[in-house]
MARPA-248991 format. One line per 3 residues: their letters; for each residue z, y, x of C-alpha. Coordinates in steps of 0.02 Angstrom, whole numbers, m for minus. Example, Ala and Ser with C-alpha at 12.3 -4.5 7.8 and 13.67 -1.06 7.14 Angstrom:
BEGIN
AS = 390:m225:615 | 357:m53:684
END
This chain:
BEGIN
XXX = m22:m774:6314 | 102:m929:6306 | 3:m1016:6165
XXX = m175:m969:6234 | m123:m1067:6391 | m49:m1198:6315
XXX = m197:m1238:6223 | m326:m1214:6377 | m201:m1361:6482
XXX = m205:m1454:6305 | m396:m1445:6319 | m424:m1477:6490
XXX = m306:m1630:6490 | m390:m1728:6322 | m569:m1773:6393
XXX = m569:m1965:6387 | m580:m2074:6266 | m633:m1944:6110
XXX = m662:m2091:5982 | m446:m2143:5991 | m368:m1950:6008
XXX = m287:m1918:5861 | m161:m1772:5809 | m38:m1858:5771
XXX = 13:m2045:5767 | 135:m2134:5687 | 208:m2302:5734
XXX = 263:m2398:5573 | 204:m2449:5393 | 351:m2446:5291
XXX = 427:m2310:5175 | 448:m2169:5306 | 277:m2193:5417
XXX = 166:m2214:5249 | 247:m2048:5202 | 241:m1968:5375
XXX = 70:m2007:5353 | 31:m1937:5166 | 120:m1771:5196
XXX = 23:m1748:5391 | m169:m1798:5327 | m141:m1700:5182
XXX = m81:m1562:5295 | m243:m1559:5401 | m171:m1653:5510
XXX = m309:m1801:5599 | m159:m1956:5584 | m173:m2133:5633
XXX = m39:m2272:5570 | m23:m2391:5699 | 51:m2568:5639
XXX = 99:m2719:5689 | 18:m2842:5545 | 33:m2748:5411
XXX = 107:m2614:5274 | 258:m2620:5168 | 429:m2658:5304
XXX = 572:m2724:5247 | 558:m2658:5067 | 383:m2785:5045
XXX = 505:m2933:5032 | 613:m2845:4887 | 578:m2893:4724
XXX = 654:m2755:4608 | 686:m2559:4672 | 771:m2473:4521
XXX = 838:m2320:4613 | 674:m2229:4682 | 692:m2065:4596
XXX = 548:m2054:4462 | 496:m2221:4456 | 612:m2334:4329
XXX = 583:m2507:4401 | 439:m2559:4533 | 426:m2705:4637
XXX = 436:m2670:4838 | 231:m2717:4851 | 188:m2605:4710
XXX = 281:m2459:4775 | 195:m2480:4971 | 39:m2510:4887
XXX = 41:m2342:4777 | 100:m2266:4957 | m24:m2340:5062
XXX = m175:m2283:4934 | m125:m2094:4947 | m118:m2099:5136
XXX = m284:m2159:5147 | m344:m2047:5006 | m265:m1896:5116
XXX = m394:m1961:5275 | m253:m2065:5361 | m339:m2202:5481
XXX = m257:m2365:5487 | m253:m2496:5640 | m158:m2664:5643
XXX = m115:m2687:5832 | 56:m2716:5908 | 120:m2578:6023
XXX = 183:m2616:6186 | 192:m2451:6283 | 204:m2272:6269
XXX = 134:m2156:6414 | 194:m1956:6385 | 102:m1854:6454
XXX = 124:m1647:6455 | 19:m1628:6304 | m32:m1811:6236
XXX = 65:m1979:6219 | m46:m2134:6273 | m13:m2284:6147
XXX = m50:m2453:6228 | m72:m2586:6100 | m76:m2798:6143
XXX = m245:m2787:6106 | m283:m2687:6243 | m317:m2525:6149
XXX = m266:m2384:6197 | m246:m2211:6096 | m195:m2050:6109
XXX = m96:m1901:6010 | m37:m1738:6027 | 152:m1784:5926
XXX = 221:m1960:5888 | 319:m2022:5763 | 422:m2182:5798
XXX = 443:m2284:5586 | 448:m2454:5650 | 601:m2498:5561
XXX = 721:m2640:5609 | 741:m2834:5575 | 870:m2953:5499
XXX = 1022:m2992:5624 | 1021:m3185:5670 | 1187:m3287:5649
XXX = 1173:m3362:5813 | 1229:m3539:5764 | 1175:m3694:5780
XXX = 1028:m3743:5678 | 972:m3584:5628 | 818:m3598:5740
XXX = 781:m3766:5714 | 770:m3736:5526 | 670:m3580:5531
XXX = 562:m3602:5395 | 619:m3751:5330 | 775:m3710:5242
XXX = 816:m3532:5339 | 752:m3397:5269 | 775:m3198:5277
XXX = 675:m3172:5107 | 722:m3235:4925 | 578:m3135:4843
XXX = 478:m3261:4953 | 559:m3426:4959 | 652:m3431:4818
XXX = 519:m3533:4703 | 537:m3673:4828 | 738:m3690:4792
XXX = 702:m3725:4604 | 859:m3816:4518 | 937:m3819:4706
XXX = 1082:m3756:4779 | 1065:m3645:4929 | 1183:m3499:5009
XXX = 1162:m3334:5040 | 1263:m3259:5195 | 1298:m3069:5184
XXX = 1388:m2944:5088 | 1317:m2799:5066 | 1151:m2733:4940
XXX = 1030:m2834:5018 | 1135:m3008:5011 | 1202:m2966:4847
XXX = 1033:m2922:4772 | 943:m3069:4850 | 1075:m3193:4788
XXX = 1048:m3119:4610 | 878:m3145:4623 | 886:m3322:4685
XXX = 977:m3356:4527 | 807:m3339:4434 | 768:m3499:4520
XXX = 899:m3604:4587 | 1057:m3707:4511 | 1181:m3629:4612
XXX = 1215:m3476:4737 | 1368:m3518:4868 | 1385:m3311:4918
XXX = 1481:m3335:5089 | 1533:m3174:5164 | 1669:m3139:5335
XXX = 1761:m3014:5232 | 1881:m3009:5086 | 1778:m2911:4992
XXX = 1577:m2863:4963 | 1522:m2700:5019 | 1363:m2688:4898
XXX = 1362:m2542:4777 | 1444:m2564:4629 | 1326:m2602:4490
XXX = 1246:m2724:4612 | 1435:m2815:4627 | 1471:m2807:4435
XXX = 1296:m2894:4386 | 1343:m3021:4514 | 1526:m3058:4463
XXX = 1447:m3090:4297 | 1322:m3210:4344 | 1388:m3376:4335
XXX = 1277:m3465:4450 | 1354:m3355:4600 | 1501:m3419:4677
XXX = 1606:m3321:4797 | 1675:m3384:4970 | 1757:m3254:5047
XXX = 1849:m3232:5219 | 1734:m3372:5274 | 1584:m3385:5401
XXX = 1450:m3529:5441 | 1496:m3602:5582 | 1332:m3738:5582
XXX = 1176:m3761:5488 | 1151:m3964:5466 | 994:m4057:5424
XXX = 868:m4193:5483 | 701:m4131:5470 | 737:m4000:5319
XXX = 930:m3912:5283 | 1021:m4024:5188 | 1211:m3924:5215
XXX = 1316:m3801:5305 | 1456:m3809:5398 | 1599:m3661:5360
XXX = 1751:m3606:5401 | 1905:m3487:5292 | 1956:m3348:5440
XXX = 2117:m3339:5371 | 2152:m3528:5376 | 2035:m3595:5480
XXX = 2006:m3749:5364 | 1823:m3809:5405 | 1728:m3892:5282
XXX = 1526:m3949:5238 | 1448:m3866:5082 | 1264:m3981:5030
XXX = 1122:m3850:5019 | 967:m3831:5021 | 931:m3657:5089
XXX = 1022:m3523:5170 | 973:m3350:5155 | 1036:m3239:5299
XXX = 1082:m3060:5262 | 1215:m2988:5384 | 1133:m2839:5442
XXX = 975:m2755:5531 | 900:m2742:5725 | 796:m2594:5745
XXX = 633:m2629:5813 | 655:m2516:5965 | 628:m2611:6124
XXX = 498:m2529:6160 | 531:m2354:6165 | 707:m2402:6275
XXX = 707:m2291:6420 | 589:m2141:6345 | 699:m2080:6216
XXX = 874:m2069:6175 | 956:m2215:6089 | 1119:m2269:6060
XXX = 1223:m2423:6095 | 1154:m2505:5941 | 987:m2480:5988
XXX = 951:m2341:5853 | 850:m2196:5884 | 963:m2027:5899
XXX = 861:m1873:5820 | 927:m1716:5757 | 889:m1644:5579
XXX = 710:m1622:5614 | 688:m1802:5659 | 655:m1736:5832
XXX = 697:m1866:5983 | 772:m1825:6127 | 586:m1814:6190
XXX = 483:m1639:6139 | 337:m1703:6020 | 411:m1861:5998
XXX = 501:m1888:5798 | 582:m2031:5713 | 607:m2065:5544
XXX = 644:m2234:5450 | 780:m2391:5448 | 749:m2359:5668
XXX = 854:m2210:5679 | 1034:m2191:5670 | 1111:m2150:5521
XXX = 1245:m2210:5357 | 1132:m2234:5233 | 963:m2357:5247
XXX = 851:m2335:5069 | 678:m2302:5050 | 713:m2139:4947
XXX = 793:m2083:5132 | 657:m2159:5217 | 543:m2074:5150
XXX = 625:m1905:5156 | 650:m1927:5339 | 460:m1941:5341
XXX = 403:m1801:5248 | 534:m1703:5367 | 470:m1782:5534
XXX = 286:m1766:5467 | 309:m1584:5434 | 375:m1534:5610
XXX = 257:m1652:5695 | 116:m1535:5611 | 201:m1379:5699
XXX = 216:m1451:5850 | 24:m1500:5841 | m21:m1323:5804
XXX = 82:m1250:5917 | 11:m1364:6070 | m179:m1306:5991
XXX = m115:m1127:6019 | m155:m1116:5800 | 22:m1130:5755
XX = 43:m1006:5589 | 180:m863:5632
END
């Protein structure tokens, strides 16, 4: 009796706009939507993957992933490529538009887009990942793009027999630095601790390269230049000696943003701006999941990633059902 009137509200509710109501819709190309995607078309599930410009996240811009169980060595592209392919083999739509607003109502959520689209589904899930922190110094805007950078598998090839800096220390900052050694004449690796906090095998190869040198206890204080960077200004924590290393480029890697402005204030999120779920990937919201580098959690990998969105695509599909009064019991 429940589900039978469940599904005659559902009905009576979805009557407009028949060519944009999908099941489900997820928010985010990366790892975890592409896979939310996969596992709900191929599920029977009608899924749309709304994006901002375009597929692939934050693991597009690496150049090597060696620890995606069952696949050796792949570059970031060629693994979101492979991804992307099965999704739309499975039936999953795709539309590039920018989301700006999220309506839920009783038995659909209302997608605006900057376009001025508009869509509909019957669950959500929220992959939109997160972005690179900023230093917040001077001369880090001003040399956006000419000398500042958040991606060595794309700039690198214009640093050739330069020196440039990388600032981080964890995977990301350690792997991009090793890659920039493919390239450059010299990696300054400045980091605000006394020691890295990249895995391992990632610190080893890098203690062996000698084109990596090590500042430690030390942050950037300034980023100096006329029209291009030409040097940096730092400083040693524990001494506070200041002094201005010449290069060329500096790579920023101190950590991630998660792109949720725009779901502030219809879910749950925490003071970091991450989305909370529980082990289902369900939000604080009913119908609404998260999955991806946007919700809290330790570890940030696109093996988890996409684990979160096979797990967030497979409830979403219950949910679905259950709202359609066909849920399998």
């Amino acid at each position: 009796m429940i589900d039978k009137e469940i599904k005659l509200n559902f009905l009576s509710e979805n009557k407009e706009n028949k060519t944009n109501d999908y099941d489900l819709i997820v928010i985010g190309g990366g790892p975890a939507g592409l896979t939310a995607g996969i596992y709900a078309s191929r599920a029977g599930i009608k899924t749309l993957i709304l994006e901002k410009i375009s597929v692939g996240g934050q693991i597009f811009l690496t150049a090597d992933v060696e620890n995606y169980p069952g696949i050796e060595k792949i570059s970031g592209p060629d693994l979101i490529a492979v991804m992307e392919k099965q999704a739309k083999n499975f039936g999953t739509d795709f539309v590039f538009e920018e989301v700006t607003k999220i309506e839920d109502g009783r038995y659909r959520k209302k997608i605006h887009t900057s376009s001025g689209n508009k869509y509909s589904s019957i669950a959500l899930i929220i992959a939109t990942g997160a972005k690179y922190k900023e230093l917040n110094i001077p001369g880090e805007v001003k040399f956006r793009g000419r000398g500042v950078s958040n991606c060595a598998t794309c700039d690198a090839a214009f640093y050739k027999n330069l020196d440039v800096a990388v600032i981080g220390g964890g995977d990301t900052a350690v792997e991009e630095a090793l890659f920039l050694t493919k390239f450059v004449n010299k990696v300054y690796l400045i980091h605000r601790r006394d020691r890295l906090r990249a895995t391992k095998i990632i610190q080893e190869r890098a203690f062996k390269n000698n084109k990596i040198e090590f500042i430690f206890d030390t942050i950037v204080e300034e980023i100096i230049g006329e029209r291009n960077v030409s040097g940096i200004k730092i400083k040693n924590l524990k001494t506070n000696e200041q002094k201005i290393i010449s290069v060329s480029g500096v790579f920023v890697f101190i950590g991630l943003l998660p792109n949720t402005d725009f779901v502030k204030g219809l879910i749950d999120i925490d003071e970091q701006g991450y989305i909370k779920t529980d082990i289902e990937m369900q939000t604080s919201k009913e119908g609404i999941f998260a999955c991806g580098d946007c919700v809290k959690k330790n570890l940030r990998q696109a093996i988890t990633a996409a684990g979160e969105g096979a797990i967030a695509a497979y409830n979403a599909q219950h949910y679905v059902e259950k709202i359609k009064g066909i849920e399998y019991k």
